[in-house]
C-alpha positions as CSV (number, residue, x, y, z in Angstrom):
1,X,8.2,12.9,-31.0
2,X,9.0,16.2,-30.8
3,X,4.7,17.1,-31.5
4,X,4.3,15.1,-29.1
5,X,6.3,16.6,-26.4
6,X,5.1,20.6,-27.2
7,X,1.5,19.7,-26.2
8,X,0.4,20.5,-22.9
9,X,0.0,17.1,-20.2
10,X,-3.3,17.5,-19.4
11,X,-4.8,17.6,-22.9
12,X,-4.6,13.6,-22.7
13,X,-7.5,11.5,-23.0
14,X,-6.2,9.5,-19.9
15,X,-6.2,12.4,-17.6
16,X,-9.1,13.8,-18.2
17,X,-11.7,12.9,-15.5
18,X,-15.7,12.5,-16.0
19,X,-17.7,15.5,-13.8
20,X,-20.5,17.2,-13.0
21,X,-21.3,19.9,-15.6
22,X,-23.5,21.6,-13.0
23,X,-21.4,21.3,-9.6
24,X,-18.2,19.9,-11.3
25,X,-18.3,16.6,-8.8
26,X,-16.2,14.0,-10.0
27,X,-17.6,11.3,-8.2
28,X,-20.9,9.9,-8.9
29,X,-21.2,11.2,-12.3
30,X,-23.7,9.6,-14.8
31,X,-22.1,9.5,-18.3
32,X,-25.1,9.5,-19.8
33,X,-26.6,13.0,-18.7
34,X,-23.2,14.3,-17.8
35,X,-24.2,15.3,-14.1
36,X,-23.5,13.9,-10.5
37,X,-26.0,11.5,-9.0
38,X,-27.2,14.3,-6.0
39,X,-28.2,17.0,-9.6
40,X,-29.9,14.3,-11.3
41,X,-31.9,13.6,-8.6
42,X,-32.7,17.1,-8.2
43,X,-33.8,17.8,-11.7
44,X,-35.6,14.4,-12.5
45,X,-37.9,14.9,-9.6
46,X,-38.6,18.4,-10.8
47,X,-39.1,16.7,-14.2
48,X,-36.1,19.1,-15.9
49,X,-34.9,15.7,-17.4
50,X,-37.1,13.9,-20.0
51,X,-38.0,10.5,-20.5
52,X,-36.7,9.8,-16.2
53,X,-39.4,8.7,-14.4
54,X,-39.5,6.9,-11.0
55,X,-38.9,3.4,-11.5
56,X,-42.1,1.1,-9.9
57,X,-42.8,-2.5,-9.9
């Protein structure tokens, strides 16, 4: 108990908050590349991000 109480709040897995690695956005963030939905925009349309291409049907 007393471990538990020396470490620091915020090194919790429930407080710690998905964001942007780019912009650090929180909101909008795509797990799967790690950035916010306005930077992967950016770079798939500059074709920085493989294997993202425009969807068409």
């Amino acid at each position: 108990q007393t471990k538990l109480n020396d470490l620091p709040r915020d090194s919790a897995n429930v407080r710690v908050r998905n964001r942007c690695e780019l912009t650090g956005r929180s909101r909008g963030t795509y797990r799967k590349f790690g950035l916010s939905r306005i930077k992967l925009r950016e770079l798939s349309m500059a074709g920085l991000l493989p294997g993202v291409v425009k969807s068409s049907w």
